[in-house]
N, C-alpha and C positions, 0 to 999 in steps of 0.2 A: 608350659610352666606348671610345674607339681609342687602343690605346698601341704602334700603327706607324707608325712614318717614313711621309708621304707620299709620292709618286713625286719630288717635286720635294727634297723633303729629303735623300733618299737621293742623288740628283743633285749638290747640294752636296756633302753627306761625301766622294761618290766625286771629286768634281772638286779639293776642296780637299787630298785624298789624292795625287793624282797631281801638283799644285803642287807639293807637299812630298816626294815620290820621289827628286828629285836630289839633295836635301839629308838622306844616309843618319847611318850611326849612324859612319862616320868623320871625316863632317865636322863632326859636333860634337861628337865626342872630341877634334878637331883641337882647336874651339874652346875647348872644355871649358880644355885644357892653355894656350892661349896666350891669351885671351880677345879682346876688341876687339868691337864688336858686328856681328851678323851682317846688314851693310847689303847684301847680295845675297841673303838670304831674304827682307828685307824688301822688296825690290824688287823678286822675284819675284810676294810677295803683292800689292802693290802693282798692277802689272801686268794680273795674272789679274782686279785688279777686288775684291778682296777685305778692303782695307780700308775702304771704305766700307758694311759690308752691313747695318749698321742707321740708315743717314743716305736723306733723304728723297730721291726720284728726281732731283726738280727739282734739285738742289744738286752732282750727278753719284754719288750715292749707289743702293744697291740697293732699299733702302726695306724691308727683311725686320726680322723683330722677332728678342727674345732670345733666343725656341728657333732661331730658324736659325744665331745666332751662337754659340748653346754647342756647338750640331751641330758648328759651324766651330774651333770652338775645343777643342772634345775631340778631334776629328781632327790638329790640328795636334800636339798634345801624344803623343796618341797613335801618331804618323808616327814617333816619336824624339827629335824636336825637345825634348820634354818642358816644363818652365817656363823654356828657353834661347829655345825658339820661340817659343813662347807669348806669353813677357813682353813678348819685340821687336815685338808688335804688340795686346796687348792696349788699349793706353791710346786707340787709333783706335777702339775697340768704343764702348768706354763713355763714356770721360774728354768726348767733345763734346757727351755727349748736350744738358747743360744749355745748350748752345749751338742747339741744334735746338728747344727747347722752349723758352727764354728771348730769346735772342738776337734780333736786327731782321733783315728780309729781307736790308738794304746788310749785318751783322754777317753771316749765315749766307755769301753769297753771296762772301764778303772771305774768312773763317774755312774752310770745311768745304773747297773743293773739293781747295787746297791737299795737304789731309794724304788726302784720299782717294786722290789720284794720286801720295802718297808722295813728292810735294815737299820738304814740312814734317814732321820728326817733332815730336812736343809731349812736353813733362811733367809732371805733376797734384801742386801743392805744395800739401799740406794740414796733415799731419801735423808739429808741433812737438815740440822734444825735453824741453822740462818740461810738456805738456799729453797728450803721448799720442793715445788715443781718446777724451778728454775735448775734443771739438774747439770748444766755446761757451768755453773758453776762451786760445783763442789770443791772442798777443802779439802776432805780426806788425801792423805800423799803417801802413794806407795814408791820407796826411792829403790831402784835396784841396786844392789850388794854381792857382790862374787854371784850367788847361783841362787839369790833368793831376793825379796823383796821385804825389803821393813815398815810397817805403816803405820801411820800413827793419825788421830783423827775422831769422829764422832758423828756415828748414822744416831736416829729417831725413827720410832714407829716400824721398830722391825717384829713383825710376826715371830713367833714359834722359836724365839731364840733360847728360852729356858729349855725347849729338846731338844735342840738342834746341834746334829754332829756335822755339818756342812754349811758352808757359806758361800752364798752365793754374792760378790763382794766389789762394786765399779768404787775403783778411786782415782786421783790424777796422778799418771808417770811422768806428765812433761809440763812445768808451772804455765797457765794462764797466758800470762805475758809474754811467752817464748812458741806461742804456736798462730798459727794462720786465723783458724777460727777457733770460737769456741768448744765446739763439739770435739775438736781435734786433742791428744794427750789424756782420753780417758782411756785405762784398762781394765778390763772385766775377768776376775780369777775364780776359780772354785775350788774349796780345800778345805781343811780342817779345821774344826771352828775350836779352836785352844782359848778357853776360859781363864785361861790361866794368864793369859796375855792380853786379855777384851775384861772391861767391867760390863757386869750388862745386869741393867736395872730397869728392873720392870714398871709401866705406868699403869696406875691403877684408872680404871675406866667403864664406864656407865652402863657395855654390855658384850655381849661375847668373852664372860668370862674364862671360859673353860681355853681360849687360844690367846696367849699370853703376849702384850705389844713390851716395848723396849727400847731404852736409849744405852746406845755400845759405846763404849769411848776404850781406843784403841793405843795401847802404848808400845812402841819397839813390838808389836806383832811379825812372823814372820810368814811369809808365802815361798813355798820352794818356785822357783823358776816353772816347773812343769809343769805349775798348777793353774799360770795363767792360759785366758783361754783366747785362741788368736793372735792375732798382731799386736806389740804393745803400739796404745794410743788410739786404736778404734773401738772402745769397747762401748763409745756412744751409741754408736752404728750397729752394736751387736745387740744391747738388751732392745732396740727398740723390734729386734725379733722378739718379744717376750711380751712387750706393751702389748702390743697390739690385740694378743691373743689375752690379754688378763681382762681388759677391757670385755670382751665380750665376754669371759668366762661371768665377771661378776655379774655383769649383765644379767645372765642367765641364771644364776641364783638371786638376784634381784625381785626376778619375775616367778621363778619358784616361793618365794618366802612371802611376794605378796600372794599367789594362787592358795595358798597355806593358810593366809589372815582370811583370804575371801573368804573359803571354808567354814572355817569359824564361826567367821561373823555369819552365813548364812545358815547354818546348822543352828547355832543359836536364836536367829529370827525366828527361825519354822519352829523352835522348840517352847521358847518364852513366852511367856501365855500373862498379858495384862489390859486391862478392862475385858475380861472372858473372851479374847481375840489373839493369836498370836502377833507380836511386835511387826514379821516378817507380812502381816496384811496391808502393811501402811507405806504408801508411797513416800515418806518421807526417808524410810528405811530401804524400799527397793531399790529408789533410785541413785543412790551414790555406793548402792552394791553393782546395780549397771553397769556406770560408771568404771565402777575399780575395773570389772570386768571387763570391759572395751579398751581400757587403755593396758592394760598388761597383756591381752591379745593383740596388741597394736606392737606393742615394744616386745614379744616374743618372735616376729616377724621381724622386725629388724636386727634383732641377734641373731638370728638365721639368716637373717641376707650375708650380714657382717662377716659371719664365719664363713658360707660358702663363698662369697671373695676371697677374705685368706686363705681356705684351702685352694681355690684356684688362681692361686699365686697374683691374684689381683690386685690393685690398691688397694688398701684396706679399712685408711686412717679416720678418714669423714663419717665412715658406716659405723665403723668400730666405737667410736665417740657418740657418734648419736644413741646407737644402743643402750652406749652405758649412760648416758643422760635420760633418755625416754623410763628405761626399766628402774633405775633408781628412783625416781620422780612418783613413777606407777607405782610400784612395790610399796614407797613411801606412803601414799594417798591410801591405800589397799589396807597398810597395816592401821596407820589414823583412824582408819572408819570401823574398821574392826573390835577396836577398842571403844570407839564410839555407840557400834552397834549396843555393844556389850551394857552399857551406860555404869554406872559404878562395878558390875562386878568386871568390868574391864581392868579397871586398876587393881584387879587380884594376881598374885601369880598364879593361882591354881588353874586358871582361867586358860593361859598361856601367850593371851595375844599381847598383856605388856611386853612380854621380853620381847616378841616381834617389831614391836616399836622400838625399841631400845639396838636391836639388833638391825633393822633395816636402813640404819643413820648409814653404816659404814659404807655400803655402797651407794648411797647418797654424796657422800661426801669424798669419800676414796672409790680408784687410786688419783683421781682427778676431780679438783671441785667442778660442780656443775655450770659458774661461772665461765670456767676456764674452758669446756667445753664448748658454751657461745661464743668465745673469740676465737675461739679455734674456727667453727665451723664459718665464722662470719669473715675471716681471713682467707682462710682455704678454697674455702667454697665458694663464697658469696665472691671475694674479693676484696672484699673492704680494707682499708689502712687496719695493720696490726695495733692492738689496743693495751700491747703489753709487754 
């Protein structure tokens, strides 16, 4: 059992480190305060070849699995960037997967290379505002018409939809009440996200300003036929090739953005000098630096367990959820103490670790509350009667 970075992983971290250099902790304090999304990070990533690092060679992709892209993605978090960085390119990791795995040679070769070379950014509409994580029962209805699909309906909490030329888009093709199970009559399309056809209005919100959330409401929208992806009616079946892997990505910036608060807050200990001692002499201060410490090494180990299961085509679900419960929890604990450490000038932004708190809520709370996680694992695993 090896729990060291290979030569070539470490290669990544460092190389995706140095991408992310120019874009220090003022330029997205800048952002922070004025927001707008950070389409020169992105296009930096872009660039260096970096959003495509888990799409297949042939397609202009790197072809690497989930542990290289959480490598890639705790790095980013942990450069500064935090979940500002992070989110402005997270949805390239994962969101296509089911297009890599479902999709037609003409769909891949149309679809992927686009957004690898940061052409096209996309956005992943799943989640409805009376269904929640309850996603078998969604509203949205895509009804097919001669050679296209008409929908009409209403996602919330969609990422990056103020740039996004793609939509990544699950509605129901066959009503509720006319199928066997629930999971059965969803379909998953990807296509051109026509503004003209979708209202999409932005929700103002507490942090990550710079990547814009959103509620869509869809009227007579059209989908050509070729744009859905798969069978129509499985497309339950298809994003949850996508979960799984997002789950551990945020994980993995989870754990970067608390590595980032610990920073901080320990630079600042050693540096802050009151009763003629620095702050960092007093066990009252080391020890829930430890702390942060041990549990965000505990929860980086489990997003690398998580991922080298998915990559080896393993179960994946139990690991994939834990990770993202332990490193959101950590990450959480990490950025609180940091602010803490800080004691009022915490509450500065020049400081930087407010917006870390501010910013480390979402993978606390998304794409799965942490709740939901214990019934999950206490279901799945444990066995126990389902609680919900």
């Amino acid at each position: 059992m090896d729990f060291a970075l290979s030569d070539s992983q470490e290669a990544i971290r460092d190389a995706v480190q140095k991408t992310c250099a120019p874009f220090d902790d003022a330029y997205w304090l800048k952002k922070d305060r004025e927001g707008g999304f950070p389409h020169d990070f992105h296009k930096a990533m872009a660039d260096a070849g970096w959003l495509g690092i888990c799409i297949p060679e042939q397609f202009g992709g790197s072809g690497l699995g989930i542990v290289e892209a959480s490598i890639m993605m705790r790095a980013i978090s942990e450069s500064g960037a935090g979940m500002s960085g992070a989110s402005a390119v997270h949805i390239n990791v994962f969101g296509l997967n089911p297009v890599v795995v479902f999709g037609t040679d003409e769909q891949r070769m149309r679809m992927l290379p686009p957004m690898i070379a940061g052409r096209e950014k996309s956005c992943f509409a799943v989640t409805e505002p009376n269904t929640g994580l309850n996603t078998t029962q969604l509203k949205t209805r895509a009804v097919a018409k001669n050679d296209r699909y008409i929908v009409n309906g209403q996602k919330v909490w969609i990422s990056t939809a103020q740039v996004a030329h793609k939509i990544l888009l699950l509605a129901r093709t066959t009503p509720l009440d006319e199928v066997k199970k629930p999971t059965q009559g969803l379909s998953l399309f990807y296509t051109d996200f026509d503004k003209q056809r979708v209202k999409v209005h932005e929700i103002e919100k507490m942090g990550r300003k710079v990547v814009d959330s959103n509620e869509l409401f869809f009227e007579d929208f059209e989908i050509p036929m070729e744009d859905r992806i798969g069978e129509e009616g499985r497309g339950f079946e298809y994003i949850l090739h996508g979960m799984n892997p997002e789950r551990i990505l945020i994980a993995a910036e989870a754990v970067g953005l608390g590595r980032l608060a610990l920073k901080k807050a320990t630079d600042y200990a050693n540096s802050r000098i009151v009763f003629n001692r620095p702050i960092g002499k007093n066990q009252a201060i080391q020890h829930p630096l430890a702390k942060n410490w041990m549990e965000l090494e505990a929860a980086w180990l489990m997003v690398l367990s998580a991922a080298w299961q998915y990559d080896n085509n393993l179960p994946c679900g139990a690991a994939a959820n834990a990770a993202k419960y332990l490193a959101g929890e950590a990450g959480f604990q990490a950025c609180e103490q940091a602010v803490m450490t800080h004691g009022g000038f915490g509450y500065a932004k020049e400081y930087h670790v407010e917006r870390y708190l501010r910013e480390v809520l979402i993978p606390r709370i998304a794409p799965i509350s942490p709740q939901l996680v214990l019934s999950f694992i206490a279901e799945k695993v444990l066995g126990l009667p389902k609680s919900y």
